[in-house]
C-alpha positions as CSV (number, residue, x, y, z in Angstrom):
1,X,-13.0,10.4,4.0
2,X,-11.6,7.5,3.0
3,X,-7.5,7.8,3.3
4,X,-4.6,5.1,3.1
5,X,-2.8,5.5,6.5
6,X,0.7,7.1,7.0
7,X,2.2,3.6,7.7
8,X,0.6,2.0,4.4
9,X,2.0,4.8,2.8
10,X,5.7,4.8,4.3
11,X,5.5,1.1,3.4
12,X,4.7,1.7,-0.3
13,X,7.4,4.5,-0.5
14,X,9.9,2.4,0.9
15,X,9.4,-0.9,-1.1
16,X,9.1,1.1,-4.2
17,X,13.1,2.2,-3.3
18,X,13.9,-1.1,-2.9
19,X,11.8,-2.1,-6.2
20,X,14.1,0.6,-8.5
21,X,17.1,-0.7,-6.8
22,X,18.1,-3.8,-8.5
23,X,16.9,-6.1,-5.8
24,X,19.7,-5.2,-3.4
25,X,19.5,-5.0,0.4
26,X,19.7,-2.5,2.2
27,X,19.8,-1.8,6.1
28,X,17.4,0.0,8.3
29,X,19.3,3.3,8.4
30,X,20.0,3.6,4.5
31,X,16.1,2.9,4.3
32,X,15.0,6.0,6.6
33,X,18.3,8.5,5.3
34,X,16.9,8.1,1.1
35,X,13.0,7.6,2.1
36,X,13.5,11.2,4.5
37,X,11.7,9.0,7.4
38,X,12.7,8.9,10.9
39,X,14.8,5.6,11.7
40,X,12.1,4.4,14.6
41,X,9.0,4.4,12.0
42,X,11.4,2.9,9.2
43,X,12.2,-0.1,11.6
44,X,8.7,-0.5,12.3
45,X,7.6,-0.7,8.8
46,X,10.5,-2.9,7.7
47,X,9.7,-5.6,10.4
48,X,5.9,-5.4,9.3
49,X,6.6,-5.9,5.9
50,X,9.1,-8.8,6.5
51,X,6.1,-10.3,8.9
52,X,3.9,-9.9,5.9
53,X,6.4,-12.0,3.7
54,X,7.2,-9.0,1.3
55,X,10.6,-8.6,2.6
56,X,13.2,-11.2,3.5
57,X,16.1,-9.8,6.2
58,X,19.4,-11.1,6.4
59,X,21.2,-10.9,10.1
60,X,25.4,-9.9,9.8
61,X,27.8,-6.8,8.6
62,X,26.2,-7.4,5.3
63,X,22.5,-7.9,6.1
64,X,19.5,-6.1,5.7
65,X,16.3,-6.6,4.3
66,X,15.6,-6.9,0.4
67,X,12.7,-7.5,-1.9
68,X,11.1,-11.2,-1.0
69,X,9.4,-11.4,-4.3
70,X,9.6,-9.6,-7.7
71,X,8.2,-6.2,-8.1
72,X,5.7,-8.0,-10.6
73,X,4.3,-10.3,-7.9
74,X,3.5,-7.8,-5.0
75,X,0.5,-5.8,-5.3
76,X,-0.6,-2.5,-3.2
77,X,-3.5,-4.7,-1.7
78,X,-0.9,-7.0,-0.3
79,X,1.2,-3.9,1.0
80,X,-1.7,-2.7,2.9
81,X,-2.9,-5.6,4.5
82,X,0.7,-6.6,5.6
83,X,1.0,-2.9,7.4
84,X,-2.8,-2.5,8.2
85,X,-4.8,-5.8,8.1
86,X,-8.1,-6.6,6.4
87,X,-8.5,-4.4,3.6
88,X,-12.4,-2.6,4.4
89,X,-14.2,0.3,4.0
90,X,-16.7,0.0,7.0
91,X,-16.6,-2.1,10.4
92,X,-19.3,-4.8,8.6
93,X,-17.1,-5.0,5.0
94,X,-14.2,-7.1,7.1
95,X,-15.8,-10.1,7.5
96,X,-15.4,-10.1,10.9
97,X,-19.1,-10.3,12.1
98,X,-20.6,-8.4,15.5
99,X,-19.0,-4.9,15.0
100,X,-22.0,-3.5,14.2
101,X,-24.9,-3.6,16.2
102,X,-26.9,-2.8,13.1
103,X,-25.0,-5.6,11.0
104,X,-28.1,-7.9,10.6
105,X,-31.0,-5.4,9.8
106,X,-28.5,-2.9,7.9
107,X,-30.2,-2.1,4.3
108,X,-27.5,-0.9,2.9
109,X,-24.6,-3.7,4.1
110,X,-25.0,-6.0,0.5
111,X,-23.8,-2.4,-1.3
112,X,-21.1,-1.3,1.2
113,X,-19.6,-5.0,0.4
114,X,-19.4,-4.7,-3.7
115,X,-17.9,-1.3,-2.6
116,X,-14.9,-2.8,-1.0
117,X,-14.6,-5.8,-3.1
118,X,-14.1,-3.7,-5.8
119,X,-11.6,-1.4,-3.8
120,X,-9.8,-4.5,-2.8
121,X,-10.0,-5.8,-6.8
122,X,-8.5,-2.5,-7.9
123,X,-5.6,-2.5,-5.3
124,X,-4.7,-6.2,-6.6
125,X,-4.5,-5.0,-9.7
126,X,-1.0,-2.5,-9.0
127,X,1.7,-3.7,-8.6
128,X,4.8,-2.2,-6.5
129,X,6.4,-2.4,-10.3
130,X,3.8,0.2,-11.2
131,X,3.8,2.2,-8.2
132,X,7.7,2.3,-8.6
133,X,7.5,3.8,-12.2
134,X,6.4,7.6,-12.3
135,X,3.3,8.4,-14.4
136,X,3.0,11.4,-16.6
137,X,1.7,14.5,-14.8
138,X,-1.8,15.3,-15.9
139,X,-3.4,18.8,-14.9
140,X,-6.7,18.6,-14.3
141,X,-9.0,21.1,-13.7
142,X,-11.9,19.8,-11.4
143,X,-14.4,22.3,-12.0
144,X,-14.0,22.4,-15.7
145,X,-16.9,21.5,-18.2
146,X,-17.1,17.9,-19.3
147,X,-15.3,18.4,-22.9
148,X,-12.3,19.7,-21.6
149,X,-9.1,16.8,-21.9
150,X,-6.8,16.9,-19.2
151,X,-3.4,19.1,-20.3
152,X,-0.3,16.1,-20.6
153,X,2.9,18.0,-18.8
């Protein structure tokens, strides 16, 4: 199963508070209070995603950390890779060679690459400006016959 890790998530949840906040700067603690996180993983994540150049921290009784960049300009790939690295489906999609010890005689390698190339295109195409705006609720039935249209709520 492919799943985004709790840390990307917490990371994505947080900057999207920061993203509907007018660009202010907030510490640690008000961070982990309105995201409902505990403080240890909140300072984790913050120092992370000021590593990864998404967040710029000021030191002082009025520091904190703030948005970097625009809301526009960061995209979920760039979230991820700051909190997780290399953005890849399978051991041999990373580009780091020798994981695998079937890497050079795999058949199916060249396809498990267009796979993640076109995760990683989609997650540069959202941006935390996106993620940070709530979409209409669609109910969707899985198991119901092609010519049924999701219900808009």
């Amino acid at each position: 199963m492919l799943r985004v890790t709790k840390l990307a998530d917490y990371g994505i949840v947080m900057l999207t508070y920061f993203a509907t906040n007018d660009g202010s700067t907030y510490n640690a603690r008000d961070i982990a209070e309105a995201a409902r996180l505990p403080l240890p993983v909140v300072s984790k994540v913050l120092k992370l995603l000021t590593r990864g150049g998404l967040l710029s921290s000021q030191r002082g009784i009025k520091g904190g950390y703030g948005l970097a960049r625009r809301p526009q300009d960061i995209t979920v790939a760039e979230i991820i890779r700051a909190l997780e690295g290399p953005i890849a489906v399978t051991e041999c999609s990373d580009r780091l060679h020798g994981d695998c010890g079937l890497e050079l005689r795999c058949p199916v390698r060249a396809n498990w690459h267009l796979i993640n190339r076109t995760i990683h295109e989609a997650l540069e195409k959202i941006t935390l400006a996106e993620m940070a705006q709530p979409l209409p609720q669609t109910l969707v039935n899985l198991g119901a016959p092609p010519d049924m249209q999701p219900i808009q709520v």
